[in-house]
C-alpha positions as a Markdown table, in Angstrom:
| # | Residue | x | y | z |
|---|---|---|---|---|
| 1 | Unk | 0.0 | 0.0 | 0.0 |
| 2 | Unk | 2.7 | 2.2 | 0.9 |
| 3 | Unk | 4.7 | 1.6 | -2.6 |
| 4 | Unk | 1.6 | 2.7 | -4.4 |
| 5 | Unk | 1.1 | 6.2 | -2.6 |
| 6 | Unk | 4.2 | 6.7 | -3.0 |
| 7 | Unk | 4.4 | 6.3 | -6.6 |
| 8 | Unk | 1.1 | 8.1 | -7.0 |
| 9 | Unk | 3.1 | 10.9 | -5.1 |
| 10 | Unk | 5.3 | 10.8 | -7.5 |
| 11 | Unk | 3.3 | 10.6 | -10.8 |
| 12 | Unk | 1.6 | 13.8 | -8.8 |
| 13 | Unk | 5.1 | 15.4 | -8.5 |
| 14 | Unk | 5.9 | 15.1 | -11.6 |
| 15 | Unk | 2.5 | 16.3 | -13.1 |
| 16 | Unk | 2.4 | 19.7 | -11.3 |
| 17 | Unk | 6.4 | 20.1 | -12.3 |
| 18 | Unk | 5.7 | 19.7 | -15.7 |
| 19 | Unk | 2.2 | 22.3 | -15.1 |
| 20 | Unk | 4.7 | 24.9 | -13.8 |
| 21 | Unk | 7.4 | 24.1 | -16.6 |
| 22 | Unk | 4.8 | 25.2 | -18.9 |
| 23 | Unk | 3.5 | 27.9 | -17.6 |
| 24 | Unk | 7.0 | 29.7 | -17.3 |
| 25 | Unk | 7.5 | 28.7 | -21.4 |
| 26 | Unk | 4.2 | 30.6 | -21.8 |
| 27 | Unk | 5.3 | 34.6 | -21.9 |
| 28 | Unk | 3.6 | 37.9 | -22.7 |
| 29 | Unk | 4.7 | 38.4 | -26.3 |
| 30 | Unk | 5.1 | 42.3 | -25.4 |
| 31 | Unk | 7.1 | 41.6 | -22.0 |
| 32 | Unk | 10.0 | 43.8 | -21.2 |
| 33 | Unk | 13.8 | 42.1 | -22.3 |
| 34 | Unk | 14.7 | 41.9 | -18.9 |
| 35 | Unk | 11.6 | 40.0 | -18.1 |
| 36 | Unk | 11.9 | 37.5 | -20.6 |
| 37 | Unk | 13.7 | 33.8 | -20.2 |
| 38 | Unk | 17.0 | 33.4 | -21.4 |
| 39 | Unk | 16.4 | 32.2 | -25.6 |
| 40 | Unk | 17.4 | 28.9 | -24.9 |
| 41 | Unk | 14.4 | 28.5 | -22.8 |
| 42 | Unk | 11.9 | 29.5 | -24.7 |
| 43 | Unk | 11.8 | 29.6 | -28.8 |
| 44 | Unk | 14.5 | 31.1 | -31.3 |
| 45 | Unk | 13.9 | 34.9 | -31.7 |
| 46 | Unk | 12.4 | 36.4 | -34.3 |
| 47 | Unk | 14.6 | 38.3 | -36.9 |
| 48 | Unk | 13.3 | 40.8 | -38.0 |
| 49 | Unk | 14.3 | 43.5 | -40.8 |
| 50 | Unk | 14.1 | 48.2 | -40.4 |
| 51 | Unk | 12.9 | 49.9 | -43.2 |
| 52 | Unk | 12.3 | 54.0 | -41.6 |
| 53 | Unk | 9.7 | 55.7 | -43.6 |
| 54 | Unk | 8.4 | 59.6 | -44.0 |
| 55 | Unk | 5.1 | 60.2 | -45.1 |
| 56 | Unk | 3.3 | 63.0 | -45.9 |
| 57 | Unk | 3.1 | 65.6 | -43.2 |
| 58 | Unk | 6.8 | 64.6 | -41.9 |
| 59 | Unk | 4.6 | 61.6 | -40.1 |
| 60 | Unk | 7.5 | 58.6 | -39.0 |
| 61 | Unk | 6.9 | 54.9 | -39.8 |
| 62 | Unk | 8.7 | 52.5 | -38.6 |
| 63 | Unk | 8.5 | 49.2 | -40.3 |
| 64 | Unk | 9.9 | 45.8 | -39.4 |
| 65 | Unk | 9.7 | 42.8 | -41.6 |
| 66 | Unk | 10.1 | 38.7 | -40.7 |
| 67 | Unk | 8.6 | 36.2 | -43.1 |
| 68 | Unk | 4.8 | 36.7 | -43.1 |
| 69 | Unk | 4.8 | 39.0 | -40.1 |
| 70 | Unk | 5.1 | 43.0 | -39.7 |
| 71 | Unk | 5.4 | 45.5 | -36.9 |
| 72 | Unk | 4.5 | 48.5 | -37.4 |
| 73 | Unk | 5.5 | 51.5 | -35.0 |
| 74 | Unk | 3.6 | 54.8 | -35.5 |
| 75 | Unk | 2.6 | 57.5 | -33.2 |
| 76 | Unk | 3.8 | 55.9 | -30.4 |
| 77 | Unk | 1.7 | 52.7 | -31.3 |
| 78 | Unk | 2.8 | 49.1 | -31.7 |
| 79 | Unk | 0.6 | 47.3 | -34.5 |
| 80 | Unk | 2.0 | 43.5 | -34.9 |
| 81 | Unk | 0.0 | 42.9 | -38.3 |
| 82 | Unk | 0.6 | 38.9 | -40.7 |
| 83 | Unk | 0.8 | 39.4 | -44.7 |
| 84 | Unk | -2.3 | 38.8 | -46.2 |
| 85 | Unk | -3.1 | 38.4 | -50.3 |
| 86 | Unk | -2.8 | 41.4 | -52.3 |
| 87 | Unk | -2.4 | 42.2 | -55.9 |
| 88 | Unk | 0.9 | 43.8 | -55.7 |
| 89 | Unk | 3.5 | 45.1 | -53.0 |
| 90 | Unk | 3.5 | 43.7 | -49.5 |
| 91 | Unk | 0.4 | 44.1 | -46.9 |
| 92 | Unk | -0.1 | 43.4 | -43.8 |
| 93 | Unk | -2.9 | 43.6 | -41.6 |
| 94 | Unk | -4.0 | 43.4 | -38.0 |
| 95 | Unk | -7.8 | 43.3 | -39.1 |
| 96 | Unk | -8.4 | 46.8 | -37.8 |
| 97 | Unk | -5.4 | 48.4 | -39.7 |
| 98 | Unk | -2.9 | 47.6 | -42.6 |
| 99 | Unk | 0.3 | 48.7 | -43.7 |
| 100 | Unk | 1.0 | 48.2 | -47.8 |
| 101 | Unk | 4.5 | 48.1 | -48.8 |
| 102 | Unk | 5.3 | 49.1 | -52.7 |
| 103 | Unk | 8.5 | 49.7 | -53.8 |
| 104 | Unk | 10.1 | 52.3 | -51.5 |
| 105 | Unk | 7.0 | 53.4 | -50.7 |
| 106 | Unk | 3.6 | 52.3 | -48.8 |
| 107 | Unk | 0.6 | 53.8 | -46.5 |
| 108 | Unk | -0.7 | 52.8 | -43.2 |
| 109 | Unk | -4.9 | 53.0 | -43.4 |
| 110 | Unk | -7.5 | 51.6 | -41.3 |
| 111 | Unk | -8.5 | 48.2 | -42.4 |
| 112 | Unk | -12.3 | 48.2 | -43.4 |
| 113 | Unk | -14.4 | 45.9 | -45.0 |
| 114 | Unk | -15.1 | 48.2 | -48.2 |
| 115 | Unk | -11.5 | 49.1 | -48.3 |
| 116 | Unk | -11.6 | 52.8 | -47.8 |
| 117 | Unk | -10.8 | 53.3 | -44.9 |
| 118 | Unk | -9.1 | 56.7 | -43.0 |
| 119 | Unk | -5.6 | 57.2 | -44.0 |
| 120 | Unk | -3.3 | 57.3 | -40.7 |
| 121 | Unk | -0.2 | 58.0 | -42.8 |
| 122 | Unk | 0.3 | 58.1 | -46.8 |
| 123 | Unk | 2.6 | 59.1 | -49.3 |
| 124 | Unk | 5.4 | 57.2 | -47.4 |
| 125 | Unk | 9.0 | 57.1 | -48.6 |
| 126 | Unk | 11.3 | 54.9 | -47.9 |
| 127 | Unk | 14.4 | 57.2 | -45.7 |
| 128 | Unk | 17.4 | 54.6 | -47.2 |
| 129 | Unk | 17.6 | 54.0 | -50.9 |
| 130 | Unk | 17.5 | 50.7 | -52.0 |
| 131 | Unk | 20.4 | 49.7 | -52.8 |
| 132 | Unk | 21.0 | 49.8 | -49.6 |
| 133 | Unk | 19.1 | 47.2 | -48.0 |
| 134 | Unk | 19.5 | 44.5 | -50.8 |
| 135 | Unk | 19.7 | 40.6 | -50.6 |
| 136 | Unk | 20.8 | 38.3 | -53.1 |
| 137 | Unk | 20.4 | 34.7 | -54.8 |
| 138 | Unk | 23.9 | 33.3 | -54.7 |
| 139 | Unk | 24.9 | 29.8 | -56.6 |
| 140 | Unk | 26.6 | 28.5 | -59.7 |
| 141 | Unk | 26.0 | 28.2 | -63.0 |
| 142 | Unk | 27.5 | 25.0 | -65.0 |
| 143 | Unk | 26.9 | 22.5 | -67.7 |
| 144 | Unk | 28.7 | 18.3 | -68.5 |
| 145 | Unk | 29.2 | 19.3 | -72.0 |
| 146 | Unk | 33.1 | 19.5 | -72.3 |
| 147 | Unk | 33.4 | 22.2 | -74.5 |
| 148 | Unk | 35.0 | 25.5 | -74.6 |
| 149 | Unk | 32.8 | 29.1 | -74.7 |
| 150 | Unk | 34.4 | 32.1 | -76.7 |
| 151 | Unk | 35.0 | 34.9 | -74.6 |
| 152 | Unk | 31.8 | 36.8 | -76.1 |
| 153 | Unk | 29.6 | 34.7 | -74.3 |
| 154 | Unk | 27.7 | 36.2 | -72.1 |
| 155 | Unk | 25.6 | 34.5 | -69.0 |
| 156 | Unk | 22.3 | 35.8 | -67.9 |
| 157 | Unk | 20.9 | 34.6 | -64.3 |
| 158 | Unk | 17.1 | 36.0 | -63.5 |
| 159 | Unk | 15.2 | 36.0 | -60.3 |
| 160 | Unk | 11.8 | 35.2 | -61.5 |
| 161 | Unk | 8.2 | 35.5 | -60.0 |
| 162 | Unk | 6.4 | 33.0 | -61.4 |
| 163 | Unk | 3.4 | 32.8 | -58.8 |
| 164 | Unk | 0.7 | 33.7 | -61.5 |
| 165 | Unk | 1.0 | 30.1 | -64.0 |
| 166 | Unk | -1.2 | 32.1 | -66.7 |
| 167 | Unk | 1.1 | 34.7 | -67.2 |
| 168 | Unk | 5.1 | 34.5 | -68.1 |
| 169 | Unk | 7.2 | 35.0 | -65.5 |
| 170 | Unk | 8.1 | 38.4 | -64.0 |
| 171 | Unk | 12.1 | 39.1 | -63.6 |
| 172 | Unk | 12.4 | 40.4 | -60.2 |
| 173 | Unk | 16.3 | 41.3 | -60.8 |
| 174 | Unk | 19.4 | 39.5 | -63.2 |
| 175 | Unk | 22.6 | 39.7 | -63.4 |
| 176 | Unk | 25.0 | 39.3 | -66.7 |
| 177 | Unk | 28.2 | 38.2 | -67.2 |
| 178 | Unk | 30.5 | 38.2 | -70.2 |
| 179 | Unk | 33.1 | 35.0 | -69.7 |
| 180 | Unk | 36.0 | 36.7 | -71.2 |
| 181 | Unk | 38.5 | 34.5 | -70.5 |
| 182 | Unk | 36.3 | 32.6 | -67.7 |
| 183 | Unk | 34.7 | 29.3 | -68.1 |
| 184 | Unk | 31.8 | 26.7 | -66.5 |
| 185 | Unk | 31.2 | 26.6 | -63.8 |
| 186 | Unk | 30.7 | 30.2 | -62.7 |
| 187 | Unk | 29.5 | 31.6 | -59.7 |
| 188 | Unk | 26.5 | 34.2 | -59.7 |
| 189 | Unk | 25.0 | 36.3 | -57.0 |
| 190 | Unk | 21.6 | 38.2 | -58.5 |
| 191 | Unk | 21.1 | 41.1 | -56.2 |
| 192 | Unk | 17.5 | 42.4 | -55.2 |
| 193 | Unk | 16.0 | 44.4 | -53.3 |
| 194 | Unk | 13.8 | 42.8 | -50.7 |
| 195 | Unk | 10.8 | 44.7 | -50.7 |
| 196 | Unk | 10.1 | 43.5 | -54.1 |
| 197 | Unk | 9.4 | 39.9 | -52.5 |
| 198 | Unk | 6.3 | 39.1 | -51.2 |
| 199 | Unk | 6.7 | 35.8 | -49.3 |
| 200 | Unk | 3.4 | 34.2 | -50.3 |
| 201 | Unk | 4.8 | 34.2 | -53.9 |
| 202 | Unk | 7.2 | 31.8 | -55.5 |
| 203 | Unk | 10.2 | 32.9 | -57.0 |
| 204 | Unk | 12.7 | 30.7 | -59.2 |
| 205 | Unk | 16.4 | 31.5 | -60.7 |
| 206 | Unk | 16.3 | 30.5 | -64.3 |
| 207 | Unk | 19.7 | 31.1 | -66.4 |
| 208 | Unk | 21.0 | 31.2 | -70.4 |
| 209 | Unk | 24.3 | 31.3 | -72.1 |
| 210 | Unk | 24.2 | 33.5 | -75.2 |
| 211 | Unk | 26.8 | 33.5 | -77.5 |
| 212 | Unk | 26.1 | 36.4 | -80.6 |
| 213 | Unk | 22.5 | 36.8 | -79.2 |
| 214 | Unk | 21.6 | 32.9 | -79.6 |
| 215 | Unk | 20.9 | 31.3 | -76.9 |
| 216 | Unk | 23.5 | 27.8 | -76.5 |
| 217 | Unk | 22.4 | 26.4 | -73.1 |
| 218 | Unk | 19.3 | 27.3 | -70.8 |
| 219 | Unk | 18.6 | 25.4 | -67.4 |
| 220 | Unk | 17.2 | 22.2 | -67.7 |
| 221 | Unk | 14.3 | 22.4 | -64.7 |
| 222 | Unk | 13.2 | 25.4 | -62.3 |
| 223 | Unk | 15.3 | 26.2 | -59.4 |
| 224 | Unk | 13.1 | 27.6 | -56.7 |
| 225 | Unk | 14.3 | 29.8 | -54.2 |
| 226 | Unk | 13.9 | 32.4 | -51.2 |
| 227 | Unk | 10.3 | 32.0 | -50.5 |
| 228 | Unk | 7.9 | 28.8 | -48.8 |
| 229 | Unk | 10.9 | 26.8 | -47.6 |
| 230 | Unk | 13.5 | 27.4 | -50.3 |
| 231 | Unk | 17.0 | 28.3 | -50.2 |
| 232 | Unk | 18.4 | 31.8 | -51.2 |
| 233 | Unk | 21.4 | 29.0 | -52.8 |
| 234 | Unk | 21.3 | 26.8 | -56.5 |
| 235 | Unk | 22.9 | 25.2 | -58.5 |
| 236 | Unk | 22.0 | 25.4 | -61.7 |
| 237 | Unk | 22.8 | 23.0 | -64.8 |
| 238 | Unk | 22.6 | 24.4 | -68.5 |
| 239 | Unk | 21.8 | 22.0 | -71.5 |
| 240 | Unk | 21.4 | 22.7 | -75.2 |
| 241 | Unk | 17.7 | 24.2 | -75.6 |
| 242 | Unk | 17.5 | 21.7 | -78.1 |
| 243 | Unk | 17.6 | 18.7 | -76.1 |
| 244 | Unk | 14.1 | 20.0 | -74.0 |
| 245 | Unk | 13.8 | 21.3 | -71.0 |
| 246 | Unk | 11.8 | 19.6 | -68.2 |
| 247 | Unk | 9.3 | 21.6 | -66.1 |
């Protein structure tokens, strides 16, 4: 009799240990640093990426990106909005109000159902030029055919959009590269700028040799990257267009 209360006790024990465990893991998201557990407590922080704005009025906007997820920091307020689907540019919305990122610009507006709601800041520009704040696609570019290019030959490397399959793909940013007296394989990095990327899209690096204008090898399948679990990394293999690519 004794064994079993004492192993109840202990089942018991352990139950309300494992209560309290998990009720220190569970933490205001808004809770001072200083109040917080250490990181390896509790899950990996959130990286997030500044983009200052000034709108219309001399009106601040301070903007900070991570994934699907944006705050938003105006007038002394704290909106912590998710991307939702849009047409173009990036928005984000709380369900009461929305930030819309285009380009170096955007606007902060009240979210209403008829989508017109009040303004709280417009005609926002970015403070930092772009070229500032880019990322980029890095990778290589190669092909097995054991052959020689002439110096002319130049390689293009694209960072596509290709989220809308009725319509061709959208080049996001490229880079070229006449060989000169390189060869394949050759390493690329396509440099963009990140507000351009909205992460519910999908995005693909597609690449061409061109010798004289003619294209002599293309990339034999699509190389996604950056967004929904891809890597901002490929390698890509060229083949003669001739020999069909496959999808």
């Amino acid at each position: 009799m004794q064994t079993k209360l004492g192993v109840l006790t202990l089942l018991a024990t352990g139950f309300l240990f494992d209560g309290t465990a998990k009720a220190q893991d569970t933490q205001a998201p808004n809770a001072p640093p200083e109040q917080r557990a250490p990181q390896s407590e509790i899950k990996r922080a959130i990286r997030w990426k500044a983009f200052e704005y000034t709108c219309g009025g001399g009106e601040k906007v301070s903007v900070y990106l991570s994934s699907t997820l944006a705050k938003v920091l105006f007038q002394g307020h704290q909106y912590l909005m998710k991307q939702t689907i849009s047409a173009d540019g990036n928005r984000y919305s709380d369900g009461k109000v929305l930030w819309w990122g285009k380009g170096e610009g955007g606007f902060l507006q009240e979210d209403t159902p008829d989508g017109v709601g009040k303004f709280l800041a417009k005609d926002c520009k970015l403070e930092r030029p772009a070229e500032a704040q880019t990322s980029a696609v890095t990778g290589t570019v190669s092909y097995p055919e054991k052959m020689a290019l002439p110096p002319n030959a130049v390689v293009e490397v694209r960072l596509q959009d290709v989220s809308q399959a009725n319509l061709p793909p959208k080049t996001v940013a490229e880079q070229r590269i006449t060989l000169g007296k390189l060869q394949l394989p050759l390493l690329f990095e396509v440099r963009f700028d990140p507000a351009k990327i909205a992460q519910r899209h999908s995005y693909v690096i597609s690449a061409d040799v061109l010798v004289d204008n003619e294209v002599r090898f293309t990339n034999e399948k699509t190389y996604p990257v950056l967004t929904l679990g891809h890597s901002s990394r490929v390698d890509v293999i060229l083949r003669p267009p001739n020999e069909g690519n496959n999808p």
